[in-house]
C-alpha positions in Angstrom: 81.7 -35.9 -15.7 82.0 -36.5 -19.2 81.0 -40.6 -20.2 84.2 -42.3 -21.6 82.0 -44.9 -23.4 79.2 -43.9 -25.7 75.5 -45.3 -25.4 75.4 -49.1 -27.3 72.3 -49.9 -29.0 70.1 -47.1 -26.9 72.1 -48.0 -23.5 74.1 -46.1 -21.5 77.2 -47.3 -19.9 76.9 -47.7 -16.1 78.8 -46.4 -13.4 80.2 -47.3 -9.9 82.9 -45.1 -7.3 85.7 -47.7 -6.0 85.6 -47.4 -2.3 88.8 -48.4 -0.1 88.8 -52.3 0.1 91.1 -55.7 0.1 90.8 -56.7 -4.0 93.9 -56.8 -5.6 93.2 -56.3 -8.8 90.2 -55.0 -10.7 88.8 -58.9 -11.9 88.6 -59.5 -7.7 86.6 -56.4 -7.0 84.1 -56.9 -10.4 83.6 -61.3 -9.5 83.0 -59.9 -5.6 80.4 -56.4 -6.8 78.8 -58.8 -9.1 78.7 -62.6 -8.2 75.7 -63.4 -10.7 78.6 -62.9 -13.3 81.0 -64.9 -14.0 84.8 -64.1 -14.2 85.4 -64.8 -17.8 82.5 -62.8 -19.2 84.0 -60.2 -17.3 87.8 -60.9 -19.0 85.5 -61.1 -22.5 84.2 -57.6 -21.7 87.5 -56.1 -20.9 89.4 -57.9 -23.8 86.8 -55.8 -25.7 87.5 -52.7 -23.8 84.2 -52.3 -22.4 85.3 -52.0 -18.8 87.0 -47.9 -18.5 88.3 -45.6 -16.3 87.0 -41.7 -16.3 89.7 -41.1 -18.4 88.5 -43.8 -20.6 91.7 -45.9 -20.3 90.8 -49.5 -21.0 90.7 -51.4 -17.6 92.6 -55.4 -17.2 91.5 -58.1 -15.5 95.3 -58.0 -13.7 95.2 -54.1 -13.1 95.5 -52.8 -10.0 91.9 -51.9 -8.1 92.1 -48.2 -7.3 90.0 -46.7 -4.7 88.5 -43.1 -6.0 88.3 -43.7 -9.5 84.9 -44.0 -11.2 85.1 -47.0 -13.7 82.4 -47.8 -16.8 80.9 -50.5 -18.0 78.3 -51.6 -20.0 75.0 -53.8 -18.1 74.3 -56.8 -20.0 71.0 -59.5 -19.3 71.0 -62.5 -21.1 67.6 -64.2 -22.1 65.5 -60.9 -21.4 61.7 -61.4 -21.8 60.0 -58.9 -24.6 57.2 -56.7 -23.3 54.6 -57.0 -26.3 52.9 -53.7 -25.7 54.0 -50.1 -27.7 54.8 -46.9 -26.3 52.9 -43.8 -28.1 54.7 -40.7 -29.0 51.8 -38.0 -28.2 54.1 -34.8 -28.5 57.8 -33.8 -29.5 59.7 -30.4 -29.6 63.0 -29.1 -29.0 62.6 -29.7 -25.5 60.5 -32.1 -24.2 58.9 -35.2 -25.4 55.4 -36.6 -23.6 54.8 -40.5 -24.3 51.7 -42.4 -23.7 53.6 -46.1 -21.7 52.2 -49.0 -22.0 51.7 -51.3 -18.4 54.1 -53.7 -17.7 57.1 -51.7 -19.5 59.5 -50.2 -17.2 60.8 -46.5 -17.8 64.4 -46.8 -16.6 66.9 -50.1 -16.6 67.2 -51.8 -13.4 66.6 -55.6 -12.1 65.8 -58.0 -15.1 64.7 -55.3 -17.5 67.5 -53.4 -19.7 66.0 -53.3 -23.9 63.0 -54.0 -23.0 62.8 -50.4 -20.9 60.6 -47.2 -21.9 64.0 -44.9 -21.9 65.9 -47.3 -24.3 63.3 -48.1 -26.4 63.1 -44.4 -27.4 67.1 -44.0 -27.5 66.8 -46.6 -30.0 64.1 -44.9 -32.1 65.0 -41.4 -31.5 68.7 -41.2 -31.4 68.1 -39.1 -28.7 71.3 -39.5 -26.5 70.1 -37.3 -23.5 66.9 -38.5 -23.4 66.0 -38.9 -19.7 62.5 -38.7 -17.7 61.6 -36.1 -15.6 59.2 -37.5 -13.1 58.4 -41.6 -12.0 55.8 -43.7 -13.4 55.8 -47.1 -12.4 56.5 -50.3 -14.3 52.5 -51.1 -13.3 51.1 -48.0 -14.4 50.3 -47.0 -17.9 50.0 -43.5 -19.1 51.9 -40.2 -19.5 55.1 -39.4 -18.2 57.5 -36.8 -19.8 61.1 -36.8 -21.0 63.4 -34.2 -21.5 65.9 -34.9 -24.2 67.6 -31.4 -23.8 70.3 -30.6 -21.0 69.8 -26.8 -21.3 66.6 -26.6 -20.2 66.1 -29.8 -18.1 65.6 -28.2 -14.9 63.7 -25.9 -16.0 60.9 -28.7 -16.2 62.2 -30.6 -13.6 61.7 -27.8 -11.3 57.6 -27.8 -12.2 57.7 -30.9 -10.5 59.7 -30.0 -7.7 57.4 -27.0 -7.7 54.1 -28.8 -7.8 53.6 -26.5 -10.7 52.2 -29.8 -13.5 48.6 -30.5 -12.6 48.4 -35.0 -13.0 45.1 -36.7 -13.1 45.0 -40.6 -12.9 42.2 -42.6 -13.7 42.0 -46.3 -11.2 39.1 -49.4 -11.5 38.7 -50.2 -7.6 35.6 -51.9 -6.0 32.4 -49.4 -5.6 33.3 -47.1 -2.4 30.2 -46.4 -0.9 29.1 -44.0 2.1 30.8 -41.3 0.7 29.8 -38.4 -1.5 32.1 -37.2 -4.2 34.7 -35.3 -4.7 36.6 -35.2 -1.4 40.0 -35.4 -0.6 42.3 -38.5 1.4 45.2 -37.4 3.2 47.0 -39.5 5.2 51.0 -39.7 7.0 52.5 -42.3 4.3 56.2 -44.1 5.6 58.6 -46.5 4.1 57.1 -50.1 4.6 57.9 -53.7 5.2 59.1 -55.3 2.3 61.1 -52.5 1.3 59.5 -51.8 -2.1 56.0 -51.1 -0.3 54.5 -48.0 1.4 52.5 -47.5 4.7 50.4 -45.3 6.5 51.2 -44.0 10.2 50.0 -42.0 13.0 51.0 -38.2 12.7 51.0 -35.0 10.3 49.7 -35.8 7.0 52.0 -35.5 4.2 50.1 -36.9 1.2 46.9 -35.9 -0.5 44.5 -37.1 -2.9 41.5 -35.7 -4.6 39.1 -38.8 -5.1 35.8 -38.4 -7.8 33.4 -40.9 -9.1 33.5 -41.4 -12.8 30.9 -44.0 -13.7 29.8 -46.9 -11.5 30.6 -50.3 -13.2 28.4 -52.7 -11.6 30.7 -53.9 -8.0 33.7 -51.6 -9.7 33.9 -48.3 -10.1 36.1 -45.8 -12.4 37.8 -42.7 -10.1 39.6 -40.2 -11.0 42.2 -39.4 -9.1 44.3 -36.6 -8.5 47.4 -35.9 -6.7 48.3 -33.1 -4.7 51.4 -34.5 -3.3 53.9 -37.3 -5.1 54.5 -39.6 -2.1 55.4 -43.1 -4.1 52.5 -45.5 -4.4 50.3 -42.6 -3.1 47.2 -43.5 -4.8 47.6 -47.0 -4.7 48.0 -47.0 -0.6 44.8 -44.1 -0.4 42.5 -46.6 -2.4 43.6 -50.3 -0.3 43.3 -47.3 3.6 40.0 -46.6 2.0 39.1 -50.3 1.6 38.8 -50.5 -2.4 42.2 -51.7 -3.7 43.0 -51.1 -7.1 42.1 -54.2 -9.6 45.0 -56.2 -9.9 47.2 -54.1 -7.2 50.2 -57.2 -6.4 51.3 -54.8 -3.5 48.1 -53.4 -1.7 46.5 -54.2 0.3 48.6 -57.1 0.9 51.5 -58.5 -1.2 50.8 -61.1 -4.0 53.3 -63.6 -4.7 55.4 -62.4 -7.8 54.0 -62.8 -11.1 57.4 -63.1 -13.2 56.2 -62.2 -17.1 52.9 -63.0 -16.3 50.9 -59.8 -18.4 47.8 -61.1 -18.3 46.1 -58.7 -15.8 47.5 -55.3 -15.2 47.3 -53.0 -13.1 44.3 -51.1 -13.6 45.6 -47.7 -12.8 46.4 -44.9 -15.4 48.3 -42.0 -16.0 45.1 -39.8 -17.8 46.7 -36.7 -18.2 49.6 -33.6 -17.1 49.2 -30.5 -17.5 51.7 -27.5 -17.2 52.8 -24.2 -18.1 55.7 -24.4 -20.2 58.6 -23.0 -18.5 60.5 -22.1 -21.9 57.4 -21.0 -24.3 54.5 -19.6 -21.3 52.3 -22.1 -23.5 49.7 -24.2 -21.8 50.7 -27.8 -22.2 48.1 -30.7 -22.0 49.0 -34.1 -22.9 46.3 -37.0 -22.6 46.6 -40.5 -22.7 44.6 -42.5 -25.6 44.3 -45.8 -23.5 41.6 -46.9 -21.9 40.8 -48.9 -18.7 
């Protein structure tokens, strides 16, 4: 489907499908969708004709609510707290662009955070209107995660991934584990947890792996490398709090911490270190490192 409103200062418009339901007009079904704003910011935006149909035919506060449509609109915080910390473009081409992400910045818009996101940042600098990433990091982590800004060839990369064709290697500070030689490798049956954001471990066929190694001992901490054989979310972050060494500064594992708000005073001490992949468009060898350090 072709976007009827185009990207505002590195955003994109969002979306929603109108399902069958008892609004009378488009203003009821917007105040009910979204009760944190108010019913006259939403007659501001569509007096402004910022609130569209797929066809792009400006929506009213009085028009009729339609189930089946798709209508646009454009996200808006108020009050947003800047992230302090810079992104690092390691690698550009006609394809693909690999960026080095700071901790604490988000990739994608979603919950409080909107400018102040790794994709819109770049939008904004780039004028790169497809821009989108191809594989998760989290807002926690810092390191290198990969963008394709080309539509043609998107899933070509994006099928590495699916593929487990990109070889990742993390780097984590977690409290010396001892009684084990090094490398080996965790595996472990990881489900959705309780609160929903969190992951768990349960009895049954494995389906995540990790490859753990020692890279210098730090007194009671140590620095591992870590690398994933499978993509489970939070993988390494569960494997190191199962094995008993949590990851410094870990708010989720191995128990949840009470929310920090813009606190950015002690990160995460996990990293993205490096990907590596063969290019699916060139047959190069790709290898893109991070230049931060934990």
């Amino acid at each position: 489907m072709k976007i009827p409103l185009p990207i505002r200062d590195g955003v994109a418009p969002s979306r929603v499908w109108l399902q069958k339901g008892p609004w009378p007009s488009m203003l009821d079904f917007l105040c009910a969708r979204f009760p944190d704003v108010a019913a006259t910011t939403w007659q501001e935006r569509m007096a402004r004709g910022e609130v569209v149909d797929g066809d792009g035919v400006h929506l009213l506060p009085d028009s009729s609510y339609r189930p089946g449509i798709c209508l646009f609109y454009y996200r808006e915080l108020s009050g947003e707290t800047p992230i302090p910390f810079r992104e690092q473009i390691l690698h550009r081409d006609a394809h693909i662009l690999a960026v080095d992400k700071p901790h604490f910045l988000p990739v994608i818009p979603g919950g409080r955070f909107l400018h102040e996101t790794l994709l819109v940042r770049l939008k904004k600098k780039l004028q790169l209107p497809d821009l989108t990433p191809i594989h998760r990091l989290d807002r926690e982590t810092a390191g290198v995660i990969l963008f394709s800004h080309n539509a043609g060839s998107r899933g070509a990369y994006q099928s590495l991934f699916q593929q487990r064709a990109v070889h990742k290697v993390y780097e984590a500070l977690a409290p010396t584990l001892n009684g084990r030689s090094f490398p080996f490798t965790y595996r472990s049956r990881m489900v959705d947890g309780t609160p929903f954001f969190r992951m768990q471990e349960a009895a049954g066929e494995p389906n995540s792996e990790t490859r753990i190694d020692l890279i210098e001992q730090r007194g009671a901490l140590s620095l591992y490398q870590l690398q994933p054989l499978t993509g489970r979310k939070h993988q390494l972050r569960v494997h190191l709090a199962a094995l008993g060494v949590p990851i410094v500064n870990d708010p989720f594992y191995p128990q949840v911490l009470p929310c920090k708000a813009d606190d950015i005073t002690q990160p995460l001490q996990l990293l993205a270190r490096a990907v590596a992949f063969v290019d699916p468009i060139t047959g190069d060898r790709r290898h893109f490192e991070s230049v931060r350090k934990l």
